[in-house]
N, C-alpha and C positions, 0 to 999 in steps of 0.2 A: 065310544068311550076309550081313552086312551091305557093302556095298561102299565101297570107296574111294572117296574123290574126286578121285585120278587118272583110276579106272575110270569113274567118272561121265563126267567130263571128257571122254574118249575116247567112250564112247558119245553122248555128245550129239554128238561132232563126225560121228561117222559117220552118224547119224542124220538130222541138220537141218543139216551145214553140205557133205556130198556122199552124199547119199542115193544106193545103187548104184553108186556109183565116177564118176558122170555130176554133170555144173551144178556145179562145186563152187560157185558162189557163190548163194546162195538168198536172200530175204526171209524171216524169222524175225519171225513177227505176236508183238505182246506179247500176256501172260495176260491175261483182262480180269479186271476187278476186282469185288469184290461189293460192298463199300460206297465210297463216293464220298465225301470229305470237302470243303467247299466252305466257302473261310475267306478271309479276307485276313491274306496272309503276316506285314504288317512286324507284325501286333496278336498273332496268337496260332500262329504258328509254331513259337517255338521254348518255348509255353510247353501251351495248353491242347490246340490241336491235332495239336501234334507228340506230347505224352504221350499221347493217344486213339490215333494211329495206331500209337504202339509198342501198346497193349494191342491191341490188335487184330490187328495183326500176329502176336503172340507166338499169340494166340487159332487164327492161321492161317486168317481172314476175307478175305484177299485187299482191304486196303485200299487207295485210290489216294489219294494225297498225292502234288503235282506237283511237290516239291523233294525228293519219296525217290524216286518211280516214272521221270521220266523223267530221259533223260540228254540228252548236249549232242548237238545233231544232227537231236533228234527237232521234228518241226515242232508247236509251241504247240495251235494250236486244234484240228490232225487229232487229237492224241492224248488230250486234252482231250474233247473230241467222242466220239471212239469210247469214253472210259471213261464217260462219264454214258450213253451207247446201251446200254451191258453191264452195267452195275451193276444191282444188286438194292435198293437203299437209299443214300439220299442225306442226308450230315449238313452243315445249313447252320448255320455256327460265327457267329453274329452278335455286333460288336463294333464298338464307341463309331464307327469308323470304315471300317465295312463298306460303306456306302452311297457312297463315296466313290471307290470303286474300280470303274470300267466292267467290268472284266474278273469281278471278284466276281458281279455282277448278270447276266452275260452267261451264267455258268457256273448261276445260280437260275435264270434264266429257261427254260435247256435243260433242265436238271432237272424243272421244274414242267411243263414244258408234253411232258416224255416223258410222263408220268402215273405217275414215279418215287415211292415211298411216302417221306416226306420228317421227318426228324428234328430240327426247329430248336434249336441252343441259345442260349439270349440270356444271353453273357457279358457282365458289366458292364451291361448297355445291356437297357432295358423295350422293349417290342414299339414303343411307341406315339412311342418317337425312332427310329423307321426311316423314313426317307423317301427317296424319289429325289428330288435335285436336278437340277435344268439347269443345271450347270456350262459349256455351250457345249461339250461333248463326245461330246452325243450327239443324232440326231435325233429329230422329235419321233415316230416310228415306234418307235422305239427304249424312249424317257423309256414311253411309254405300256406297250411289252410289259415291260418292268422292274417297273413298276410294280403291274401284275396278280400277278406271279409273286410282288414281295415282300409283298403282301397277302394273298394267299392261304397262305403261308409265316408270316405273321405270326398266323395265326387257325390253324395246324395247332400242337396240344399238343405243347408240346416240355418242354425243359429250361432252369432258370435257375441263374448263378452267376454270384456275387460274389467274386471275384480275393481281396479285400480281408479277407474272413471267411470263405468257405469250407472246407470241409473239401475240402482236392484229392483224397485218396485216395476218400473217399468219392463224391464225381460222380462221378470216373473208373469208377469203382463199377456207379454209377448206369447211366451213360452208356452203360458196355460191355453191359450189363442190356438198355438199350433198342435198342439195334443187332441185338442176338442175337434178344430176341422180333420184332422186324420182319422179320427174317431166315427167323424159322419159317415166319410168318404167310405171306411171301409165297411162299417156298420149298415149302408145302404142308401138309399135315395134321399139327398138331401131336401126334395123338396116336400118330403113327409115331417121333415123337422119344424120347415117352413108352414106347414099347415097350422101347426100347434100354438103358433101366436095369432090373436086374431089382431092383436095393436100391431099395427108395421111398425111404429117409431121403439117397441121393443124390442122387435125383431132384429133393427138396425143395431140397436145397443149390444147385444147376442153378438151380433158380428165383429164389432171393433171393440167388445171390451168381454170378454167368457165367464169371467169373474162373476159377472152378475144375472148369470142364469135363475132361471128359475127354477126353485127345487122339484116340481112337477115335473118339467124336462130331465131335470138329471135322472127320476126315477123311468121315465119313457127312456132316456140314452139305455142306462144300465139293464132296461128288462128288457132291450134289444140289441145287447150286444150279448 
Protein backbone atom coordinates (compact mmCIF):
# COMPACT_ATOMS: atom_id res chain seq x y z
CA UNK A 1 0.00 0.00 0.00
CA UNK A 2 1.40 3.04 -1.16
CA UNK A 3 1.74 5.79 1.57
CA UNK A 4 0.84 9.30 1.90
CA UNK A 5 2.83 12.15 2.06
CA UNK A 6 1.38 13.14 5.33
CA UNK A 7 2.30 9.78 6.45
CA UNK A 8 5.73 10.28 5.19
CA UNK A 9 5.80 13.49 6.66
CA UNK A 10 5.25 12.20 9.99
CA UNK A 11 7.51 9.31 9.82
CA UNK A 12 10.36 11.28 9.03
CA UNK A 13 9.74 13.58 11.90
CA UNK A 14 9.66 10.80 14.38
CA UNK A 15 12.30 9.27 13.04
CA UNK A 16 15.17 12.06 12.36
CA UNK A 17 13.80 15.05 14.05
CA UNK A 18 13.04 13.16 17.87
CA UNK A 19 14.26 9.85 17.62
CA UNK A 20 12.62 7.89 21.00
CA UNK A 21 10.82 10.86 22.26
CA UNK A 22 14.48 12.19 23.44
CA UNK A 23 17.03 15.46 21.57
CA UNK A 24 14.20 16.62 19.68
CA UNK A 25 16.53 18.71 17.83
CA UNK A 26 19.09 16.63 15.73
CA UNK A 27 21.68 17.40 12.81
CA UNK A 28 20.18 15.73 9.74
CA UNK A 29 23.51 15.00 7.35
CA UNK A 30 22.46 15.75 3.53
CA UNK A 31 22.34 12.60 1.00
CA UNK A 32 25.46 12.51 -0.69
CA UNK A 33 25.47 12.65 -4.24
CA UNK A 34 26.73 10.25 -7.02
CA UNK A 35 27.57 12.61 -9.69
CA UNK A 36 28.94 16.06 -9.23
CA UNK A 37 28.42 18.60 -11.88
CA UNK A 38 31.19 21.17 -11.86
CA UNK A 39 30.30 24.29 -14.08
CA UNK A 40 30.17 28.09 -13.81
CA UNK A 41 26.81 29.32 -13.14
CA UNK A 42 26.22 32.69 -14.98
CA UNK A 43 27.56 30.39 -18.71
CA UNK A 44 25.49 27.23 -18.53
CA UNK A 45 23.21 27.26 -15.55
CA UNK A 46 20.15 27.85 -16.69
CA UNK A 47 20.97 26.26 -19.98
CA UNK A 48 23.38 23.05 -20.52
CA UNK A 49 23.94 22.19 -17.07
CA UNK A 50 20.68 22.78 -15.47
CA UNK A 51 18.98 20.39 -18.47
CA UNK A 52 21.79 17.63 -17.58
CA UNK A 53 21.02 17.76 -14.00
CA UNK A 54 17.03 17.57 -14.62
CA UNK A 55 17.91 14.33 -16.69
CA UNK A 56 19.65 12.90 -14.18
CA UNK A 57 17.75 13.56 -11.56
CA UNK A 58 14.49 12.26 -13.23
CA UNK A 59 17.22 9.03 -13.96
CA UNK A 60 17.28 9.14 -9.95
CA UNK A 61 21.47 9.35 -10.00
CA UNK A 62 21.56 11.49 -7.08
CA UNK A 63 22.99 14.71 -8.89
CA UNK A 64 24.65 17.74 -6.99
CA UNK A 65 24.08 21.05 -8.68
CA UNK A 66 24.86 23.83 -6.06
CA UNK A 67 21.94 26.19 -6.89
CA UNK A 68 19.27 23.02 -6.71
CA UNK A 69 21.19 20.88 -3.80
CA UNK A 70 21.72 23.43 -1.26
CA UNK A 71 19.73 25.84 0.56
CA UNK A 72 20.45 29.14 2.39
CA UNK A 73 22.19 28.67 5.57
CA UNK A 74 24.25 25.78 4.34
CA UNK A 75 28.03 26.79 4.59
CA UNK A 76 29.69 27.11 0.66
CA UNK A 77 32.85 25.08 0.74
CA UNK A 78 31.70 22.47 3.84
CA UNK A 79 29.14 21.35 1.50
CA UNK A 80 30.81 21.61 -1.66
CA UNK A 81 33.64 19.71 -0.22
CA UNK A 82 31.73 16.80 1.33
CA UNK A 83 29.73 16.40 -2.20
CA UNK A 84 32.92 15.97 -4.37
CA UNK A 85 34.54 13.45 -1.12
CA UNK A 86 31.03 11.31 -1.89
CA UNK A 87 30.40 11.46 -5.42
CA UNK A 88 31.04 8.62 -7.59
CA UNK A 89 31.74 10.86 -10.89
CA UNK A 90 32.44 14.16 -11.57
CA UNK A 91 31.20 16.31 -14.89
CA UNK A 92 33.35 19.37 -15.57
CA UNK A 93 31.00 21.67 -17.95
CA UNK A 94 33.70 23.75 -19.49
CA UNK A 95 32.73 27.11 -21.06
CA UNK A 96 34.29 30.22 -22.99
CA UNK A 97 34.53 31.50 -19.47
CA UNK A 98 35.22 28.90 -16.97
CA UNK A 99 38.79 29.61 -16.24
CA UNK A 100 37.84 32.84 -15.04
CA UNK A 101 36.10 31.72 -12.08
CA UNK A 102 38.56 30.82 -8.81
CA UNK A 103 35.72 28.90 -7.38
CA UNK A 104 35.18 26.73 -10.75
CA UNK A 105 38.96 25.72 -10.61
CA UNK A 106 38.98 25.27 -6.82
CA UNK A 107 35.89 22.68 -7.23
CA UNK A 108 38.47 20.64 -10.50
CA UNK A 109 41.13 20.73 -8.55
CA UNK A 110 39.25 18.81 -5.46
CA UNK A 111 37.91 16.77 -7.93
CA UNK A 112 41.06 15.60 -9.85
CA UNK A 113 43.22 15.31 -7.07
CA UNK A 114 40.31 13.03 -5.03
CA UNK A 115 41.19 10.59 -8.04
CA UNK A 116 37.35 11.06 -8.97
CA UNK A 117 36.68 9.42 -12.46
CA UNK A 118 36.09 12.76 -14.48
CA UNK A 119 33.62 13.58 -17.36
CA UNK A 120 34.86 16.85 -19.30
CA UNK A 121 32.41 18.65 -21.52
CA UNK A 122 33.83 21.43 -23.61
CA UNK A 123 30.75 23.59 -24.43
CA UNK A 124 31.52 26.27 -27.05
CA UNK A 125 35.16 26.46 -26.05
CA UNK A 126 38.29 23.72 -27.57
CA UNK A 127 40.46 22.16 -24.91
CA UNK A 128 43.40 24.13 -26.03
CA UNK A 129 41.60 27.92 -24.88
CA UNK A 130 41.65 26.72 -21.36
CA UNK A 131 44.12 28.39 -19.45
CA UNK A 132 44.56 29.63 -15.90
CA UNK A 133 45.21 33.21 -15.52
CA UNK A 134 46.82 35.32 -12.78
CA UNK A 135 44.26 37.69 -12.41
CA UNK A 136 45.93 38.79 -8.81
CA UNK A 137 43.49 36.34 -7.12
CA UNK A 138 45.17 33.70 -6.46
CA UNK A 139 48.58 32.63 -5.19
CA UNK A 140 51.06 31.25 -6.87
CA UNK A 141 50.54 27.81 -4.83
CA UNK A 142 47.25 28.11 -5.92
CA UNK A 143 47.74 29.37 -10.06
CA UNK A 144 50.04 26.15 -10.11
CA UNK A 145 47.51 23.39 -8.42
CA UNK A 146 44.66 24.90 -10.90
CA UNK A 147 46.71 24.32 -13.31
CA UNK A 148 47.73 20.54 -13.18
CA UNK A 149 43.99 19.68 -12.41
CA UNK A 150 42.88 21.57 -15.51
CA UNK A 151 45.46 19.83 -17.81
CA UNK A 152 44.96 16.79 -16.77
CA UNK A 153 40.98 17.54 -17.21
CA UNK A 154 41.88 18.72 -20.57
CA UNK A 155 43.60 15.51 -21.88
CA UNK A 156 40.73 13.07 -20.19
CA UNK A 157 38.09 12.08 -23.34
CA UNK A 158 35.21 13.96 -22.73
CA UNK A 159 32.24 15.51 -24.66
CA UNK A 160 32.05 18.55 -27.32
CA UNK A 161 29.19 21.03 -28.13
CA UNK A 162 28.36 23.76 -30.08
CA UNK A 163 25.33 25.87 -28.36
CA UNK A 164 25.24 27.26 -31.92
CA UNK A 165 24.46 23.80 -34.01
CA UNK A 166 24.02 21.33 -31.89
CA UNK A 167 21.40 18.91 -31.41
CA UNK A 168 20.49 19.56 -27.64
CA UNK A 169 18.25 16.56 -27.32
CA UNK A 170 20.81 14.54 -28.58
CA UNK A 171 24.08 15.41 -26.12
CA UNK A 172 21.79 15.40 -23.50
CA UNK A 173 21.47 11.96 -24.96
CA UNK A 174 24.85 11.45 -25.11
CA UNK A 175 25.77 12.97 -21.95
CA UNK A 176 23.20 10.99 -19.65
CA UNK A 177 24.93 7.79 -21.89
CA UNK A 178 28.26 8.71 -20.49
CA UNK A 179 27.44 9.52 -16.68
CA UNK A 180 25.41 6.04 -16.45
CA UNK A 181 28.51 4.00 -18.04
CA UNK A 182 31.07 5.58 -15.48
CA UNK A 183 28.63 5.02 -13.03
CA UNK A 184 28.76 1.09 -13.69
CA UNK A 185 32.34 1.06 -14.23
CA UNK A 186 32.96 2.37 -11.04
CA UNK A 187 29.97 1.07 -9.16
CA UNK A 188 31.41 -2.58 -10.05
CA UNK A 189 30.99 -5.44 -12.42
CA UNK A 190 28.96 -4.60 -15.32
CA UNK A 191 27.92 -7.81 -16.01
CA UNK A 192 25.79 -7.87 -12.82
CA UNK A 193 23.85 -5.04 -14.41
CA UNK A 194 23.58 -7.13 -17.46
CA UNK A 195 21.97 -9.87 -15.27
CA UNK A 196 19.06 -7.75 -14.54
CA UNK A 197 17.54 -7.73 -17.92
CA UNK A 198 16.15 -10.95 -18.81
CA UNK A 199 14.94 -9.20 -22.66
CA UNK A 200 18.32 -8.65 -24.44
CA UNK A 201 16.59 -6.50 -27.04
CA UNK A 202 16.16 -4.15 -23.58
CA UNK A 203 19.19 -4.58 -22.63
CA UNK A 204 20.41 -3.21 -26.03
CA UNK A 205 18.16 -0.20 -25.65
CA UNK A 206 19.96 0.47 -21.99
CA UNK A 207 23.06 0.63 -24.00
CA UNK A 208 22.49 3.24 -26.87
CA UNK A 209 19.88 5.13 -25.30
CA UNK A 210 20.03 5.57 -20.76
CA UNK A 211 17.27 7.66 -20.94
CA UNK A 212 14.94 4.76 -20.83
CA UNK A 213 16.13 2.67 -18.14
CA UNK A 214 14.11 1.07 -15.94
CA UNK A 215 13.24 2.43 -12.81
CA UNK A 216 13.88 -0.98 -10.92
CA UNK A 217 17.49 -0.55 -12.26
CA UNK A 218 18.05 2.97 -11.25
CA UNK A 219 16.90 1.71 -7.76
CA UNK A 220 19.58 -1.35 -7.97
CA UNK A 221 22.17 1.50 -9.60
CA UNK A 222 21.50 3.81 -6.50
CA UNK A 223 21.49 1.05 -3.60
CA UNK A 224 24.76 0.12 -5.06
CA UNK A 225 26.44 2.87 -5.34
Amino acid sequence: MQRSPANLSKNFARKFLNPGGRNPIRTIPSPSCAVFLNHRGDDTRKTLTGLLYDHLFRLRLRPFLDSRNMKPGDKLFDQIDIAIRNCKVGVAVFSPRYCESKFCLYELALIMESKKRVIPIFWDVKPSQLLVKDNGTCSVEELQRFSLALEEAKYTVGLAFDSSTGDWSEFLRRASHAVIENLLEVGGDERYWEKKFKNQALGQELKFNPLFIPQKLNQDLIDRL
